[in-house]
C-alpha positions as CSV (number, residue, x, y, z in Angstrom):
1,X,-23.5,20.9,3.2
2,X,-22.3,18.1,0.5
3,X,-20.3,17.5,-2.5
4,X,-21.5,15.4,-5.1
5,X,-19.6,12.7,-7.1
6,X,-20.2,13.3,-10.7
7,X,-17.7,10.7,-12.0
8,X,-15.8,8.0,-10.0
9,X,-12.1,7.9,-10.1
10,X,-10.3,4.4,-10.2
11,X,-9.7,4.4,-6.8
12,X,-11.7,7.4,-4.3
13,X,-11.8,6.8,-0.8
14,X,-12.0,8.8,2.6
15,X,-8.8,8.8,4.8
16,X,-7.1,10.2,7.7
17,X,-4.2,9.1,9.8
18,X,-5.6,5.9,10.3
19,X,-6.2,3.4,13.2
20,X,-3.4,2.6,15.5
21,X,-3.4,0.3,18.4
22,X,-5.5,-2.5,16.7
23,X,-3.0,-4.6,15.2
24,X,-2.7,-7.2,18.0
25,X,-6.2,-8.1,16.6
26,X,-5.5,-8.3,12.7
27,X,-6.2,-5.3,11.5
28,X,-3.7,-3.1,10.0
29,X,-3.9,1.4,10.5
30,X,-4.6,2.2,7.1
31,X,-5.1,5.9,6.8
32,X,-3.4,8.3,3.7
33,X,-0.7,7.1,1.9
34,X,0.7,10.4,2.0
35,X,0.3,11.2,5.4
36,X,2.2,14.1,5.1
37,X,0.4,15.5,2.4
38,X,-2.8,15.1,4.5
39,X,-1.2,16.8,7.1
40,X,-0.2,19.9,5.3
41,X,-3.8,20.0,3.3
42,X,-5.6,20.1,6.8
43,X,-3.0,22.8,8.1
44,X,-3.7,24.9,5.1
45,X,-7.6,25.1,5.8
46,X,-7.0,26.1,9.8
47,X,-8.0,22.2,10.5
48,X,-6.6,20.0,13.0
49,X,-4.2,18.0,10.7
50,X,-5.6,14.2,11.5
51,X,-8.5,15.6,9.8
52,X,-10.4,13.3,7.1
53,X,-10.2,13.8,3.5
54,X,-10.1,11.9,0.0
55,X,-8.1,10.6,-1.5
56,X,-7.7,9.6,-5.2
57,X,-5.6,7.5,-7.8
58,X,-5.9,8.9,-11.3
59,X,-7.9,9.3,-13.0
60,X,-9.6,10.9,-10.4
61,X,-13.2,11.8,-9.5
62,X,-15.1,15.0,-10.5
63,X,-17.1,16.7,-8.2
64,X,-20.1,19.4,-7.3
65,X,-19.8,21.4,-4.7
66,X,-23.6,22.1,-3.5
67,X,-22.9,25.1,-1.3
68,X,-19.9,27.4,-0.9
69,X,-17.0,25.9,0.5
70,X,-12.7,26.5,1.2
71,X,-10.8,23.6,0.3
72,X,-8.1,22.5,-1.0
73,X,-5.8,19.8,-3.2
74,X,-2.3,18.5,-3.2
75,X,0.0,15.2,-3.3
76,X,-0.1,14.4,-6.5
77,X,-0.6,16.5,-9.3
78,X,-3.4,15.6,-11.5
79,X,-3.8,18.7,-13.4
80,X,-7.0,20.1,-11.2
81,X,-9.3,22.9,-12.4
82,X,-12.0,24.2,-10.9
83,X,-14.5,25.7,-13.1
84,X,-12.7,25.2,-15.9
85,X,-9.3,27.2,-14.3
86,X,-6.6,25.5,-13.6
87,X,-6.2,25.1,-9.9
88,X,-2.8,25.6,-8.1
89,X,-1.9,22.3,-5.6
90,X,-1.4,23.4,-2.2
91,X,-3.2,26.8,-2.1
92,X,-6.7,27.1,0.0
93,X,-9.3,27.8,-2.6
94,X,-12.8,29.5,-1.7
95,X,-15.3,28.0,-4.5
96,X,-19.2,29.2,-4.4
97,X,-21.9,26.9,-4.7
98,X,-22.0,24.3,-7.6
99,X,-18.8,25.0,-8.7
100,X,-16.9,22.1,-10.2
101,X,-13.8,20.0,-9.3
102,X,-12.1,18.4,-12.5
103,X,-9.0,16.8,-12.8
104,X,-7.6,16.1,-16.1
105,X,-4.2,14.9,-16.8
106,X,-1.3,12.9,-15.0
107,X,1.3,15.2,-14.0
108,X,3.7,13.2,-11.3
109,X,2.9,11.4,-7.8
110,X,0.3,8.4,-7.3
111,X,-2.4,10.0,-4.9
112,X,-3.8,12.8,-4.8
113,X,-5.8,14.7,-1.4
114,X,-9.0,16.5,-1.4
115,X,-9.4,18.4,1.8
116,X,-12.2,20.6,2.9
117,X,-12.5,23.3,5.8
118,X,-14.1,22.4,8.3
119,X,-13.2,17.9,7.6
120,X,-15.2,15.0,6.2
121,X,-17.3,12.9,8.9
122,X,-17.2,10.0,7.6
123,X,-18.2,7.0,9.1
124,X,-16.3,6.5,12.4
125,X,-14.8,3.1,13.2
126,X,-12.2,1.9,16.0
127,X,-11.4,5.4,16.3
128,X,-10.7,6.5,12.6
129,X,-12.9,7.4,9.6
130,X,-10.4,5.7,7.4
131,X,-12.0,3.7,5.0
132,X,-11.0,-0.2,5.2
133,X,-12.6,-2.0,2.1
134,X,-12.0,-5.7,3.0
135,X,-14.5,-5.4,6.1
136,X,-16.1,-2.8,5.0
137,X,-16.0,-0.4,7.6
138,X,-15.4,3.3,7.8
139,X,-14.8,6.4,5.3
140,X,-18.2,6.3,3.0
141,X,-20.1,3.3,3.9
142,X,-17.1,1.3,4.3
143,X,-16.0,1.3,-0.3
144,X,-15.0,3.0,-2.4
145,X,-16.7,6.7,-3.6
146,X,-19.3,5.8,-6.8
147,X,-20.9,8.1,-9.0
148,X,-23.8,10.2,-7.6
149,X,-22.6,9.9,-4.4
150,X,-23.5,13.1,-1.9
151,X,-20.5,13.7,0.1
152,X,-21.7,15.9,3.6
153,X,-18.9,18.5,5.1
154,X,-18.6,19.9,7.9
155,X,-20.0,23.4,8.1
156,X,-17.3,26.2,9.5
157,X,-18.2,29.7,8.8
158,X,-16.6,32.4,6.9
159,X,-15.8,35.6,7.6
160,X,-18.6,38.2,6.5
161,X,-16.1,39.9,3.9
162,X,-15.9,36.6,2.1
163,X,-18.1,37.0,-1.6
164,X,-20.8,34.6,-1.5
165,X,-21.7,34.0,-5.3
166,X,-18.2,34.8,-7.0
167,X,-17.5,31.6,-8.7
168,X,-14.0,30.8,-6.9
169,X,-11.2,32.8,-5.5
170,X,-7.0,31.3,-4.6
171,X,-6.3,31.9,-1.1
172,X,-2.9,34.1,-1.6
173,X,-0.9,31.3,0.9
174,X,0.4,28.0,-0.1
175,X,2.3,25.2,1.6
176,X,6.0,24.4,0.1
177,X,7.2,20.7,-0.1
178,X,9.7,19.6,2.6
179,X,13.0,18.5,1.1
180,X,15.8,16.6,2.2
181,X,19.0,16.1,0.9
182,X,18.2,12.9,-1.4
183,X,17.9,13.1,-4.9
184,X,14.5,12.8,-6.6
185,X,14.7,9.3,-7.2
186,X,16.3,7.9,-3.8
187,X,14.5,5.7,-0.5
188,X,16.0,6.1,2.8
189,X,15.4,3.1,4.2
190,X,16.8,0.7,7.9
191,X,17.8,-2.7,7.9
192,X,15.6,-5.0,8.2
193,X,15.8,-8.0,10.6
194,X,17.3,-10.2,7.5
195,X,19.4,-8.0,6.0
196,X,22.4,-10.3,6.7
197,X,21.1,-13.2,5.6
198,X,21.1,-11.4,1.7
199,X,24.1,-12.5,0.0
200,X,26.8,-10.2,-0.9
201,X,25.7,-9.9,-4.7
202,X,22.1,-9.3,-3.6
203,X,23.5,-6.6,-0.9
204,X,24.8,-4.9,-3.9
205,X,21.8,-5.2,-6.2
206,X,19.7,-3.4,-3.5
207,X,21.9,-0.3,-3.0
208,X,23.1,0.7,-6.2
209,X,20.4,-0.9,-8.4
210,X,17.4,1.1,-10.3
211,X,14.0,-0.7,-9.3
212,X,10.8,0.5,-10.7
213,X,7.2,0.6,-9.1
214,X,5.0,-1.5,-11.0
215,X,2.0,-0.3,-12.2
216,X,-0.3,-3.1,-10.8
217,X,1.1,-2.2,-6.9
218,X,-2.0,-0.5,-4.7
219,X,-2.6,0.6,-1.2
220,X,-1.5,-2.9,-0.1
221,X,1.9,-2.5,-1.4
222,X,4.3,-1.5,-3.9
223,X,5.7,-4.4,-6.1
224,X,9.3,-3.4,-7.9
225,X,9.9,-4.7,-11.4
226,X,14.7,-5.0,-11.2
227,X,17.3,-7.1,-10.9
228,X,16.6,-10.3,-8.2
229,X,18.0,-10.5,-4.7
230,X,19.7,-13.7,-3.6
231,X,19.3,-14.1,-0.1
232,X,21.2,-16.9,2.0
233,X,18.2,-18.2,4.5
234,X,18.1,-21.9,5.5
235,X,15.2,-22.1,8.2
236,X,12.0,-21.1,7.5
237,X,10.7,-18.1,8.9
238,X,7.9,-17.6,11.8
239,X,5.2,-15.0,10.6
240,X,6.1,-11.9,12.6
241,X,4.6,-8.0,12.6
242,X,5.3,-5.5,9.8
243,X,4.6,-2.0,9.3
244,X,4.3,0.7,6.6
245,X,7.2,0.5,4.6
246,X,8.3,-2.6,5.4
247,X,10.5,-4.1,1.9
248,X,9.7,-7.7,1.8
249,X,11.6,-10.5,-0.5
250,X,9.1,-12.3,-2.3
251,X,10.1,-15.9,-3.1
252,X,12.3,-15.3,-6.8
253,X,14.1,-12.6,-5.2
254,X,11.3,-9.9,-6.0
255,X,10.7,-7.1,-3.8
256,X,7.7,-5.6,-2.1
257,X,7.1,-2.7,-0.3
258,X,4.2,-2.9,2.2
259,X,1.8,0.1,2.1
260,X,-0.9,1.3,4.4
261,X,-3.3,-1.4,3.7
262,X,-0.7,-3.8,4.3
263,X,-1.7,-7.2,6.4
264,X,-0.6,-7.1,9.8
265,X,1.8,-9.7,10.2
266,X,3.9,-11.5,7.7
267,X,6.1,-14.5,6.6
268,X,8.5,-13.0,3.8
269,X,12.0,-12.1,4.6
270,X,11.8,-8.1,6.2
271,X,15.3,-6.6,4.7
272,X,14.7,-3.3,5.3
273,X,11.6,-0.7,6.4
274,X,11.2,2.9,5.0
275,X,12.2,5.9,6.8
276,X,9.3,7.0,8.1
277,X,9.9,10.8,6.8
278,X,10.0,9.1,3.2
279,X,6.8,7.1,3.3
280,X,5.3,9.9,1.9
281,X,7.8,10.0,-0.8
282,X,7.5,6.6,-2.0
283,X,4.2,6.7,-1.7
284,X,3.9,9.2,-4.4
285,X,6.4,7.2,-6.6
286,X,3.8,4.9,-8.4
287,X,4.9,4.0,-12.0
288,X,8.3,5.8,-11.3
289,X,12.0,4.5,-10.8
290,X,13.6,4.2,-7.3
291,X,16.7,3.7,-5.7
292,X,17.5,2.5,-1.9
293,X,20.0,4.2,0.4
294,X,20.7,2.7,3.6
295,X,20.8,5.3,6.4
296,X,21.7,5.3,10.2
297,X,18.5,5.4,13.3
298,X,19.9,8.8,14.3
299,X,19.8,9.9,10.2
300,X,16.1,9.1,10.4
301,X,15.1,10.9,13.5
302,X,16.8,14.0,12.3
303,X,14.8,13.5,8.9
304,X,11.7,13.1,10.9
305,X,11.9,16.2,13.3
306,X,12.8,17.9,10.6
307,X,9.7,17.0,8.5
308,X,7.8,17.9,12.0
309,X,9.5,21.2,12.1
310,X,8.4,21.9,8.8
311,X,4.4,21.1,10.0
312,X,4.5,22.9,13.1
313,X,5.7,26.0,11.1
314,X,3.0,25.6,8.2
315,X,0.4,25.3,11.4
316,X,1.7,28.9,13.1
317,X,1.6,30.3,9.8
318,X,-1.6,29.6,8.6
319,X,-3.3,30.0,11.8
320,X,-1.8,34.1,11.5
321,X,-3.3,34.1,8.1
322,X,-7.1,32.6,9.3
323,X,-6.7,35.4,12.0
324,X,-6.0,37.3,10.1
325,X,-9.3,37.3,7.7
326,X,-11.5,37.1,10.5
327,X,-9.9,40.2,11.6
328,X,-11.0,42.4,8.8
């Protein structure tokens, strides 16, 4: 079983959670940028939730599906149809053979997730199908997804009652976004180990300023367009680990937010790191405004098992609702 690539998006590649435990050795976890989105997708579908899928910038890429197939999108919303219907975000979708993935306009967020029941192989390397483009190893061949591309899926059957040759039909669940109590527009975010060293002017810039995510930031990280940072740093600074999320001062006083292809160490002052339960949410702010709130540890594990919470109750739910169908 396959899907075909009919037209490439600017930027289609397999993901999942990514590879952890390899940075010692220089190479970063990758994986979704919206993790959580990938999370929720796979949930959806009755998959386990590290489950491969693809993931897409806009425009995105159309697609064939060659044989019938439950899947579903979400993340971003790029104004999917399928078959020439518009296509809910979120909702499990069963679509018969050669029906047709499209999306079409720019709604909000900066990626958006394909998931199928069942998963994506892809090609497995140091543990994860991610793809990693600068060595070119895993998700499809180790790049990006081109035209004419034939995707394979996992088979999973289908309950008997399921109609073969209808063209598609919306799975009557859906998964809600998890909220928190920060506006829209607002980044939790931690100290960073040289938060002191910013002066008092720049510690007031980064709290109550607008900064905006400029449109040439990527997987590697977000660069924000605002007002510069002074910082007060005499010695110069040993290279030292960073993670997703990590904000960076870039000589100038520009920021950076590193992403999931981020390197794995770096020399840039580190003034603050992302929640981890808003990764996802900055993540999907490409081209949009943000602001930064700085938080307590015990705010962001509360955010976090929260966000779990959520997960664990989308799981139970769907997994009634598979039961369910294979029930009648």
């Amino acid at each position: 079983m396959s899907l075909r690539i009919i037209k490439a998006g600017v930027h289609d590649s397999i993901q999942d959670q990514g590879r952890s435990g390899y940075q010692h050795l220089g190479v970063s976890q990758g994986g979704a940028m919206d993790d959580f989105a990938l999370k929720s997708l796979n949930l959806l579908l009755g998959n386990p939730r590290h489950k491969a899928v693809i993931e897409m910038g806009f425009p995105a890429a159309s697609v064939v599906f060659e044989q019938q197939v439950v899947f579903a999108v979400g993340g971003a919303d790029f104004s999917a149809t399928i078959n020439g219907q518009p296509l809910p975000v979120m909702h499990p979708v069963l679509a018969g053979e050669k029906s047709s993935l499209q999306f079409h306009d720019y709604k909000n967020g900066g990626w958006a997730y394909l998931a199928i029941r069942g998963g994506l192989p892809g090609n497995l390397w140091l543990n994860s199908c991610s793809t990693n483009t600068r060595v070119e190893r895993g998700g499809w061949q180790g790049r990006l997804l081109r035209k004419n591309d034939y995707i394979p899926y996992a088979s999973k059957e289908l309950p008997d009652n399921f109609p073969g040759r209808k063209e598609h039909i919306i799975l009557p669940w859906y998964s809600t976004s998890w909220k928190d109590q920060s506006a829209d527009d607002e980044i939790y975010v931690l100290p960073g180990r040289e938060w002191e060293k910013i002066s008092d002017s720049g510690k007031k810039y980064f709290s109550e300023k607008t900064f905006w995510v400029n449109p040439s930031s990527d997987r590697m990280g977000y660069i924000l367009d605002g007002p510069p940072v002074e910082i007060e740093l005499q010695e110069e600074l040993l290279s030292a680990p960073v993670q997703f999320g990590t904000i960076q001062l870039l000589p100038g006083g520009k920021i950076i937010v590193l992403m999931a292809d981020r390197q794995s160490i770096g020399g840039y002052p580190r003034i603050g790191h992302v929640i981890s339960a808003h990764l996802p949410k900055i993540a999907q702010s490409k081209n949009k405004s943000i602001r930064f709130t700085l938080v307590t540890m015990e705010t962001a594990e509360q955010l976090l098992l929260s966000q779990e919470s959520h997960l664990l109750q989308l799981k139970n739910a769907c997994i009634f609702k598979w039961e369910n169908i294979f029930k009648k």
